[in-house]
C-alpha positions in Angstrom: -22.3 223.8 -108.4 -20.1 220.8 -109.1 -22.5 218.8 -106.5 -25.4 219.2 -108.9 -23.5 219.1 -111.9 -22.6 215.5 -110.6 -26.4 214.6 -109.7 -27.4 216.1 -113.3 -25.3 213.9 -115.2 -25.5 210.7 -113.4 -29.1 211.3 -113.5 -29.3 211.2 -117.4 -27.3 208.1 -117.3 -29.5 206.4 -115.4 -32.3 207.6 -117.5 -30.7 206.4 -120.5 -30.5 202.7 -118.9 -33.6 202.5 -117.7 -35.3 203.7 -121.0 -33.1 200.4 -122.9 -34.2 198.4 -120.3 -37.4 199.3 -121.1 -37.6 199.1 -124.3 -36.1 195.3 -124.2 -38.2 194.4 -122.1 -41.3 196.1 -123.6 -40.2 193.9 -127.0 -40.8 190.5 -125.2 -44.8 189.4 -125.7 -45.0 187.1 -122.8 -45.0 188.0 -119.1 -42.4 186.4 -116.9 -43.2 185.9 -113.4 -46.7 187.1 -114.2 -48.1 186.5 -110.4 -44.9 187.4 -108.8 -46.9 190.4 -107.3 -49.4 188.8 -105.7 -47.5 187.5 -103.3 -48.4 189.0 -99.5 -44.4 189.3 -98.4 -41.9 189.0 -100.7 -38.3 189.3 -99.9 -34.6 190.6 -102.1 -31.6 192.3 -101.6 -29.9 195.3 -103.1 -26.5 196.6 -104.2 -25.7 200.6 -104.4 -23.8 203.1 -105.4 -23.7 206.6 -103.1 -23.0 210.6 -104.1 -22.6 211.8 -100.5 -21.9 215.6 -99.5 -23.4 218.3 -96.9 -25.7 221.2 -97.0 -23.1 224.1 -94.7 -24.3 226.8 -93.0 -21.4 228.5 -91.7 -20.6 230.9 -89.2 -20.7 234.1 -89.9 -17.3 235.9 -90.3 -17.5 238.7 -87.2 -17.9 235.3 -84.8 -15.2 233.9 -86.2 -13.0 236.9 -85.7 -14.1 237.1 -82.2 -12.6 234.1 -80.8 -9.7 233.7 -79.2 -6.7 233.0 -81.0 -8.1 233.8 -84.5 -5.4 236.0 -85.5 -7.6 237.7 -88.4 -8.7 234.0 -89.9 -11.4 233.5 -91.3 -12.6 230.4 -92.9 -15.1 229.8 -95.6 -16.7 225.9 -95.5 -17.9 224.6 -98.5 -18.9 221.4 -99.6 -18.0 221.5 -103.0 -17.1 218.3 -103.7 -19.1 215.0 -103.9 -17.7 211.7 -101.7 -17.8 208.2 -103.4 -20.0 205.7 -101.5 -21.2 201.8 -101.6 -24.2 200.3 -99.9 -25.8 197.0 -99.6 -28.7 195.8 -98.1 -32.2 193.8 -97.8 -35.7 194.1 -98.7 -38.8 192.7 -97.3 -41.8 193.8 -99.1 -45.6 194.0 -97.8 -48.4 194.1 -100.3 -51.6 196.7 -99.4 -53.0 196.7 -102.9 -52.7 196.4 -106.4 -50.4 199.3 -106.0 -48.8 200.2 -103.1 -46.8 197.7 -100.8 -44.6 198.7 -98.0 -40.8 198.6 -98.4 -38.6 197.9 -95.1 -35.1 198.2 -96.5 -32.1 198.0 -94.2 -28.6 198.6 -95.3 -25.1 199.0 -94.4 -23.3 202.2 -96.2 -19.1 202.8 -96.3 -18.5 206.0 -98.2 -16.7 209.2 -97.4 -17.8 213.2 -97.2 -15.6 216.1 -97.8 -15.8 219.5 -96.6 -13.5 222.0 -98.8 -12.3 225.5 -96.7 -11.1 228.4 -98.0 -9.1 231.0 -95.4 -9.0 234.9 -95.4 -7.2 237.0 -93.5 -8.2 240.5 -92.8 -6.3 242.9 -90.9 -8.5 243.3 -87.2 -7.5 247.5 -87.6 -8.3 248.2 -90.5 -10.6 244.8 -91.6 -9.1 245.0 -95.2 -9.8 241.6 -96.7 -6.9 239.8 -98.2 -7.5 237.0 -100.8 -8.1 233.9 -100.2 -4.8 232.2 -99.1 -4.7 228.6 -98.5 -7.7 226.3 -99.4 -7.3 223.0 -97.5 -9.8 219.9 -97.7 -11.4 217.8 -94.8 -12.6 214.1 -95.7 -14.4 212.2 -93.5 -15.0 208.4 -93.3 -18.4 207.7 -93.1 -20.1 203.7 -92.0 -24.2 204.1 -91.2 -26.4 201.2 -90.7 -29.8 203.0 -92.4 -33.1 201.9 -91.1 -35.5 203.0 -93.4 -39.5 202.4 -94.3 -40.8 203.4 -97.9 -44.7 203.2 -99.5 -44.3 202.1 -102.9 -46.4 202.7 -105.8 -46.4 201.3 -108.9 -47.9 201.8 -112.0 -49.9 199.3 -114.1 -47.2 196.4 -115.3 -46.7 196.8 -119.1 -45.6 193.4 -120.2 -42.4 193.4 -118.6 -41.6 195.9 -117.1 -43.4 198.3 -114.1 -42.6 202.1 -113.2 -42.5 203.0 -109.8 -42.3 206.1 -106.8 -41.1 205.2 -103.6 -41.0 207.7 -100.5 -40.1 207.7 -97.0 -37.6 208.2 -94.3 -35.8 206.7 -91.5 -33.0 206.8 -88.9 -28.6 206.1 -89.3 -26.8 205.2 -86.5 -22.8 205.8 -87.3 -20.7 202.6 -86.8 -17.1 204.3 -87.2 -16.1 207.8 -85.9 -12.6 208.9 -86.2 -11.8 211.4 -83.2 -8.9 212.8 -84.6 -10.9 214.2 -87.5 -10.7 217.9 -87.4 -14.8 218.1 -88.2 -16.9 215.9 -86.5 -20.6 214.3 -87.2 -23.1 213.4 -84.3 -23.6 209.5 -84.3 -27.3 209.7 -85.1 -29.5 211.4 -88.0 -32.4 211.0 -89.2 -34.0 211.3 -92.8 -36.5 212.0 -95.6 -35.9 210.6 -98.9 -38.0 209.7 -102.6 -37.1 208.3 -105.7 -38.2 206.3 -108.4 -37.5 203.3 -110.5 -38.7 200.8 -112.8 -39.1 196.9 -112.4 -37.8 194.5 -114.8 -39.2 191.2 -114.6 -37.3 188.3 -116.0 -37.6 184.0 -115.8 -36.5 183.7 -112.2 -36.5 187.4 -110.2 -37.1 191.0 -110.3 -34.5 193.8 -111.4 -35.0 197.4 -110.0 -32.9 200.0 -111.3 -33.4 202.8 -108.9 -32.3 206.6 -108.2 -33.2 208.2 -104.6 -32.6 211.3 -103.0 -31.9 211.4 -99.3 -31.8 214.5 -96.7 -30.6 214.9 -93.1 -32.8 217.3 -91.4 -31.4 216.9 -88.1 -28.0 219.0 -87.5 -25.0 216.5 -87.9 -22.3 218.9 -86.9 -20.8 218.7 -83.6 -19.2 221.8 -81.8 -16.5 222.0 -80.0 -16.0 223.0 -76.4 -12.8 223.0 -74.4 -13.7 219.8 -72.8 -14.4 218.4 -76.4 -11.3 219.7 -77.8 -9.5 218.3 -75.2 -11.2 214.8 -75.4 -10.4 214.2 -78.9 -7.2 215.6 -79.2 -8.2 218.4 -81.6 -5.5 221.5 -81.8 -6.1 224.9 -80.8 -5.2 225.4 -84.6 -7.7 223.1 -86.2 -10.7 223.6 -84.2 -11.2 226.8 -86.7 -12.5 223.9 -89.1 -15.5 222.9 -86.6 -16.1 226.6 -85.5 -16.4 227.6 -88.9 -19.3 225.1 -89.3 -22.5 226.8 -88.0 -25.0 223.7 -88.8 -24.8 220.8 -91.6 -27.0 218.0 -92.8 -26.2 215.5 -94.6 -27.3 214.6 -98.4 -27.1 211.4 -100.4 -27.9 211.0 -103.8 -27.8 206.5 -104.3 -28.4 204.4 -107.4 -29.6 201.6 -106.5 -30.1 198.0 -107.8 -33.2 196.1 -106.7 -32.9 192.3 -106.8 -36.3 190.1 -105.2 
């Protein structure tokens, strides 16, 4: 709930930008940079903010009570809470038509993910639930180099300024894992995202406010076996965390600022 809370309100900020951009640049009469599109490859860079979480699907609570050493715990993942992120990256643009070009955009993200558990404990005779006693939270750093390709397509420019879709997907390769992390991610995911913007054309470039969605759809969690446990130093009391975690993908919600 607070995830899309977060997504809902950002989302009408955005909006609200993007409509005043639009209507300052709708009040200019001439065009800047009128052939600017015409160009076959055009290159840019772009700056970005990142909403990061997880979609959990968690283990369901009889496995969890059957493994050693669960002592009637039982924990509830949930990733309630949205991680701050940053990206930055470049653009290369190829022109097909009038309206769609192809987008390769690399980028290099830093942001962070949390995972929020809540622990019952039942009595194994009786299985009486108990409320919920301790809720403790997991944050994990988080570094991808993204490798994405988009279509783009634009509507007709309108003076200064140009509406636009963009989808696509693409592969993350994780630069930083911290072993000692009581959840861990696989290195490697790969993704399907869409969004849409607007271009703002002024004297010298091109300004692109834009707001994507991203989705994992490979699973990103990564369980634990003895061997592992051992490996990466996780305790025989904190590997509950990664049991816990059936399968997760990861989710991304960016605004983004287009500059070519």
């Amino acid at each position: 709930m607070d995830y899309t809370n977060t997504i809902m309100k950002n989302t009408r900020f955005i909006c609200v930008i993007l409509c005043a951009l639009a209507l300052s640049a709708g009040s200019l009469q001439a065009q800047n940079n009128p052939y600017v599109d015409n160009k076959l490859v055009h290159f840019g860079f772009f700056l970005g903010l990142d909403l990061l979480s997880y979609h959990i699907q968690e283990t369901d609570s009889v496995t969890q009570l059957s493994m050693p050493g669960s002592n009637g715990h039982v924990f509830h993942p949930r990733a309630m809470s949205v991680g701050p992120g940053f990206q930055v990256g470049f653009i290369t643009d190829l022109r097909l038509s009038r309206h769609l070009s192809l987008r390769f955009t690399p980028s290099l993200h830093f942001g962070e993910r949390s995972i929020t558990y809540k622990r019952f404990t039942t009595d194994p005779i009786s299985l009486d639930w108990g409320e919920g006693k301790t809720q403790n939270k997991v944050s994990m750093l988080t570094i991808p180099i993204s490798i994405p390709l988009y279509l783009k397509w634009s509507a007709e420019r309108q003076k200064n300024f140009r509406p636009y879709v963009v989808v696509g997907g693409g592969v993350e390769f994780e630069c930083f894992r911290d072993k000692e992390k009581m959840v861990l991610h696989k290195p490697f995911d790969a993704f399907v995202s869409a969004g849409f913007g607007c271009d703002f054309y002024f004297r010298w470039f091109k300004l692109s406010p834009e707001i994507k969605y991203q989705i994992g759809f490979l699973d990103a969690h990564v369980p634990t076996s003895d061997k592992q446990k051992h490996a990466w130093g996780i305790t025989e009391s904190d590997h509950f965390y990664t049991d816990a975690i059936k399968r997760m993908t990861h989710q991304k919600l960016s605004i983004i600022f287009n500059f070519e």
